[in-house]
C-alpha positions as CSV (number, residue, x, y, z in Angstrom):
1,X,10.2,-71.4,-76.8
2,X,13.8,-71.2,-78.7
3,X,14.2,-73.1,-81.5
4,X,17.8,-74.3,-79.4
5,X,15.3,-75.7,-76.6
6,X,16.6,-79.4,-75.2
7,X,14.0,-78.8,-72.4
8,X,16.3,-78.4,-69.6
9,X,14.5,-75.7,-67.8
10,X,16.5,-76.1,-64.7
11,X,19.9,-74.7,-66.8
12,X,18.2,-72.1,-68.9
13,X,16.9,-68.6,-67.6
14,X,14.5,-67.8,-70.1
15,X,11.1,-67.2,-69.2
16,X,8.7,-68.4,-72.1
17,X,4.9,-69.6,-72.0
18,X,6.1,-73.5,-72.4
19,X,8.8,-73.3,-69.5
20,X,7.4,-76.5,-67.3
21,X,6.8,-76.2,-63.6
22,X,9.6,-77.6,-61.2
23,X,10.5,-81.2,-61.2
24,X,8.9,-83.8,-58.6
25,X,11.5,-86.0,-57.9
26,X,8.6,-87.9,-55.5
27,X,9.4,-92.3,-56.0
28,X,6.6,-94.6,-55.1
29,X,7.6,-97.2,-53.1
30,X,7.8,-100.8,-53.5
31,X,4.3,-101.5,-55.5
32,X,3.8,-104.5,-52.3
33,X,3.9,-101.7,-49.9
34,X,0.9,-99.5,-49.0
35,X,3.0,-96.8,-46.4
36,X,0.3,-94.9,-44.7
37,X,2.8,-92.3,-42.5
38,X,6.2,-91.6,-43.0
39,X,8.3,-89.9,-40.0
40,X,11.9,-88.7,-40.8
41,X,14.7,-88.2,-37.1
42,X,16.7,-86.0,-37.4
43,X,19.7,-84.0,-36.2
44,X,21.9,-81.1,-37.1
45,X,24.9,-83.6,-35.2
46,X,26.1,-86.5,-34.8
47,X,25.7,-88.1,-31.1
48,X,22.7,-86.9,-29.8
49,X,20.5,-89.6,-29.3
50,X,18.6,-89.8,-32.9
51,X,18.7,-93.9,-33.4
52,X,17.9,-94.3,-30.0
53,X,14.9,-92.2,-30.5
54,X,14.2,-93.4,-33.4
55,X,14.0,-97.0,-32.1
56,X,12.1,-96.1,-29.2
57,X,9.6,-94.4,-30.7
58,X,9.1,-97.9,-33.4
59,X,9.0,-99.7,-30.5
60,X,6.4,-97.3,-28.4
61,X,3.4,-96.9,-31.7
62,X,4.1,-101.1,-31.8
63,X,3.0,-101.8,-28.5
64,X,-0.1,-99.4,-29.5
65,X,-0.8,-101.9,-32.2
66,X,0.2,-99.6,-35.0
67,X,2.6,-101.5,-37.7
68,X,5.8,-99.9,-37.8
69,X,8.8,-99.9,-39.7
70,X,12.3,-98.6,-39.6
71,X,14.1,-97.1,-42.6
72,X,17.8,-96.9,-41.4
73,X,19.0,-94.1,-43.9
74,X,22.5,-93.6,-41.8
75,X,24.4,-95.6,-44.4
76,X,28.5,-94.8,-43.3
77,X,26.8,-95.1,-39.3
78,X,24.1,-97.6,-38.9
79,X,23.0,-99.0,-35.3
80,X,19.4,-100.0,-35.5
81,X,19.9,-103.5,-36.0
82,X,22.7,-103.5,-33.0
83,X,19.7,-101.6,-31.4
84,X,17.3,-104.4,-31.9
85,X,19.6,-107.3,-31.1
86,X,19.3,-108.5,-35.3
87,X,22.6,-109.8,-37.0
88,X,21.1,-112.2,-39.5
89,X,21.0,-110.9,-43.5
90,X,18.5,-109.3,-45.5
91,X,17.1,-112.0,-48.4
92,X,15.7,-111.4,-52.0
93,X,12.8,-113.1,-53.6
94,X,11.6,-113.0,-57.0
95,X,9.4,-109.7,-55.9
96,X,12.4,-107.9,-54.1
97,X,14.7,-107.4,-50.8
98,X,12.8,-108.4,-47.4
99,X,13.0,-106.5,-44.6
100,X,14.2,-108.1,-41.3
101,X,11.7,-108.3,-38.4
102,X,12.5,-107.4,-34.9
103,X,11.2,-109.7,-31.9
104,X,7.6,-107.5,-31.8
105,X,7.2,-107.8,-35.1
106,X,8.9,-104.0,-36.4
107,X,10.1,-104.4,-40.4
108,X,14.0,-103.1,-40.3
109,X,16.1,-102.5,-43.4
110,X,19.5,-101.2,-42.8
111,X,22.5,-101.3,-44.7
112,X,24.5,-103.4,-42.0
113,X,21.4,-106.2,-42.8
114,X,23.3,-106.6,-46.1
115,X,26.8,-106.4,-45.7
116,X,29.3,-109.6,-44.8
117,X,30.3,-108.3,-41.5
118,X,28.6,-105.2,-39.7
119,X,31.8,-103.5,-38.4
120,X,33.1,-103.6,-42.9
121,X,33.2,-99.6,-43.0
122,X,30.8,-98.4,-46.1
123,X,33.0,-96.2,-47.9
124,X,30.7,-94.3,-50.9
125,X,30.5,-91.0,-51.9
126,X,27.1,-89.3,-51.5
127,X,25.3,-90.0,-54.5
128,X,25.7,-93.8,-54.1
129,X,24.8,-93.6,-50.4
130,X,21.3,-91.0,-51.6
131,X,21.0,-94.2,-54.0
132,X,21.1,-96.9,-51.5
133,X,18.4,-94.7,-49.2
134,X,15.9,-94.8,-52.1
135,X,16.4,-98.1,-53.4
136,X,15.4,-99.0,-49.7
137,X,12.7,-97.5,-50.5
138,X,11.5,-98.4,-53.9
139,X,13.1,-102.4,-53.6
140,X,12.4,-103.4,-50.4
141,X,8.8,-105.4,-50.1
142,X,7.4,-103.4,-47.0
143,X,3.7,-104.4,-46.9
144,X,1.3,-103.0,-44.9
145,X,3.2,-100.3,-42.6
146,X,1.2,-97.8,-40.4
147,X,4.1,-95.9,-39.1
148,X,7.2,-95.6,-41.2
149,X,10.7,-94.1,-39.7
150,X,13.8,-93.1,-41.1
151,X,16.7,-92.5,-39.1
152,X,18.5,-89.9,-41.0
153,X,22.2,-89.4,-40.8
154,X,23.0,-85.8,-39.6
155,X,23.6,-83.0,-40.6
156,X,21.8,-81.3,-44.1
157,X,23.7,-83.1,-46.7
158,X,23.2,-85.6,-49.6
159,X,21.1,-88.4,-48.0
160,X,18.7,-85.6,-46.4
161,X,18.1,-84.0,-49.2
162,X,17.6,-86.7,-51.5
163,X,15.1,-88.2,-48.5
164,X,13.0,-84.9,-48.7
165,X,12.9,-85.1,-52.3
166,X,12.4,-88.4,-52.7
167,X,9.6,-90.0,-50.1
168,X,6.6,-87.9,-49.4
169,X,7.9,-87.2,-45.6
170,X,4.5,-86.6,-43.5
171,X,6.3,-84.7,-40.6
172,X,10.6,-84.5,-39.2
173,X,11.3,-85.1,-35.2
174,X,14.3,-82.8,-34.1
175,X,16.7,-84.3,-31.8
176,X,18.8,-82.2,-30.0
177,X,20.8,-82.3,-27.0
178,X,21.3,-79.3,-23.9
179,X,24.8,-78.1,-25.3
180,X,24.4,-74.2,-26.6
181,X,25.3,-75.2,-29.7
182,X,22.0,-76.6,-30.1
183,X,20.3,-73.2,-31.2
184,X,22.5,-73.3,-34.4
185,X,21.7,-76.6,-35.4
186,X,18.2,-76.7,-35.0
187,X,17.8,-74.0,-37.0
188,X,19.5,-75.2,-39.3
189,X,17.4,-78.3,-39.4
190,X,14.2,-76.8,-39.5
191,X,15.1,-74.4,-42.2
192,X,16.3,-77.2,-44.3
193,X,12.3,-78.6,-43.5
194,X,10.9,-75.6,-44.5
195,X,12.6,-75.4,-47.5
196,X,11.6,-78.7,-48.6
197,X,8.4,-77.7,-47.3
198,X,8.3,-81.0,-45.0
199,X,6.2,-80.1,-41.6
200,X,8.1,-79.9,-38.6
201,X,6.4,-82.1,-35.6
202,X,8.3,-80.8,-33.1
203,X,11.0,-81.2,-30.9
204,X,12.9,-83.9,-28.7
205,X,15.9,-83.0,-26.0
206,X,18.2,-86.2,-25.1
207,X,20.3,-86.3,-22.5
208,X,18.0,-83.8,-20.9
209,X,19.4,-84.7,-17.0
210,X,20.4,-86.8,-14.9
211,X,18.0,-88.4,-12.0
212,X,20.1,-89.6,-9.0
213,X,19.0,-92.6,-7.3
214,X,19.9,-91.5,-4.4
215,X,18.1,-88.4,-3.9
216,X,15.7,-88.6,-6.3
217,X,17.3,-85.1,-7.2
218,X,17.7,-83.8,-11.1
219,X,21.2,-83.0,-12.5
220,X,21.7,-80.8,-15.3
221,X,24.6,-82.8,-16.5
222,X,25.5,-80.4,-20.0
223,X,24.3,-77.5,-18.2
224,X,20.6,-75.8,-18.4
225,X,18.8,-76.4,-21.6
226,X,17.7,-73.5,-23.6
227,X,15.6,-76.0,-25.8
228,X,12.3,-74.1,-25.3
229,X,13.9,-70.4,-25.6
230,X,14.8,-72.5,-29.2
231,X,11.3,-74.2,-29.8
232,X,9.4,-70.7,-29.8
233,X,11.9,-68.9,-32.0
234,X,10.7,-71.4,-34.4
235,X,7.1,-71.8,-33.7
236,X,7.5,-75.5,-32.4
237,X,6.9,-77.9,-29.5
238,X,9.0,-79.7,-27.5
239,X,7.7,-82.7,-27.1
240,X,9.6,-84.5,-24.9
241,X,12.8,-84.8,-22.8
242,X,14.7,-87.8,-22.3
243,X,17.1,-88.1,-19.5
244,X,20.6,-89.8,-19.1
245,X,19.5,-93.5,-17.9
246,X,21.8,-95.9,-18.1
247,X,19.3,-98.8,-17.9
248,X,18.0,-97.1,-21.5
249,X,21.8,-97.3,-22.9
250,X,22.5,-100.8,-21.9
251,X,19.2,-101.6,-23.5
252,X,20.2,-100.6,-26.9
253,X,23.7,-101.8,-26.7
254,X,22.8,-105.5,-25.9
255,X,19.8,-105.5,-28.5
256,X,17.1,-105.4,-26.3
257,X,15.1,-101.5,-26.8
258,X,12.2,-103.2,-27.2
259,X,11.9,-104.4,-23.7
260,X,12.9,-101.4,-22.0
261,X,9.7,-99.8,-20.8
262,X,9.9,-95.7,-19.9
263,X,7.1,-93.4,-20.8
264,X,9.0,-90.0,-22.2
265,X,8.0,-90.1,-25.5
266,X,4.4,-90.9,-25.1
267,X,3.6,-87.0,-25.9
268,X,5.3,-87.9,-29.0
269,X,3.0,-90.9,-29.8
270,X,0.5,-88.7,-29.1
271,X,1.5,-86.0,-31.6
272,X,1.8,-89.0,-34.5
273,X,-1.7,-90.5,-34.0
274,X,-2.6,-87.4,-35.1
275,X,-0.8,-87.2,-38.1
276,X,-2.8,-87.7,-41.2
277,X,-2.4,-90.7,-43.1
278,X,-1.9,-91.3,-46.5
279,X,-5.4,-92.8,-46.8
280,X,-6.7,-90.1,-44.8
């Protein structure tokens, strides 16, 4: 060790007996909050369907019996309370800021849950937004939750990263959509995974077709998926594929996803039942 040493290993490149292993920037949440799985959505784009899965998914391991809980970590665009039909605001007791529950009984904190109005833009640079993300995690008095899920904003930026550093993430849903694109971005999401060494659960493809009512006939409507050609150049699953329903759309835009009843994602419940708990 120098004799110059201020212990900032992270700016110095020399390689001495005392240099100390990499930083854990792990937080514990709330101490009221026992938090057995955590589940991050996410997306390499905006607009493909993750806070609708995200919501769906909360509302599928409820009706299971599981106690679940939504993290809504898409600060600058939040819709899971729009989702869920909630407008009222987020209180504060003397032990810290309560969650909002849904109508089944699902424990929402979102940033819209604290502002005056919910269309007041947020306009904060990314280290306050990362900021807000864990504080929702650290402050907010979650109790007993089974099933956790954060709805990440897209892309690989600030709030992902400080989500993957921060919260001990037990497994990341993909959401993608049929567009070729989609090859690029999930690579780019499941590198960003492996890098932060957060296990991949597998894949999800929205907007997947469209049934006609008519004819009972499939429609590719963004032309044929290469979602699986995508999956095993990775090594992952798809688990599911969701397809354009209207009756699904006008659920979450008049707050009512919990009562819409459709049976995609039950691979995906599946696949989280078997996810190991924090208590094992």
């Amino acid at each position: 060790m120098s004799d110059n040493c201020d212990q900032s290993c992270g700016s110095c490149s020399a390689e001495c007996s005392e240099r100390r292993a990499t930083e854990d920037f792990t937080e514990r949440p709330h101490e009221l909050s026992h938090i057995r799985r955590v589940i991050g959505v996410v997306s390499g784009k905006g607009g493909v369907g993750k806070s609708l899965v995200t919501s769906t998914l909360a509302t599928l391991m409820r009706r299971k019996g599981y106690r679940t809980a939504i993290l809504d970590a898409d600060i600058t665009g939040p819709s899971i309370p729009k989702a869920f039909g909630i407008r009222q605001r987020a209180l504060a007791d003397q032990t810290g800021l309560l969650p909002i529950k849904s109508r089944t009984g699902i424990e929402i904190m979102s940033i819209n849950l604290l502002l005056e109005n919910d269309t007041d833009p947020v306009i904060w640079r990314g280290p306050i937004l990362a900021g807000t993300v864990k504080q929702f995690w650290k402050d907010v008095v979650w109790g007993d939750v089974d099933y956790m899920f954060i709805d990440m904003p897209p892309g690989t930026g600030d709030v992902p990263l400080t989500v993957f550093q921060s919260i001990a993430v037990d497994g990341i849903i993909i959401v993608t959509s049929p567009q070729e694109l989609v090859s690029m971005i999930v690579s780019k999401a499941v590198r960003m995974a492996q890098m932060m060494n957060v296990p991949v659960l597998g894949l999800v493809e929205n907007m997947s077709y469209f049934r006609c009512p008519d004819n009972g006939k499939d429609y590719r409507i963004f032309g044929e998926s290469h979602i699986e050609d995508v999956a095993a150049a990775h090594g992952l699953e798809v688990l599911a594929r969701i397809p354009i329903d209207p009756r699904l759309a006008e659920a979450c835009d008049s707050g009512r996803v919990e009562s819409f009843d459709g049976d995609w994602l039950d691979p995906v419940a599946r696949v989280l039942e078997g996810v190991k708990g924090k208590d094992g």
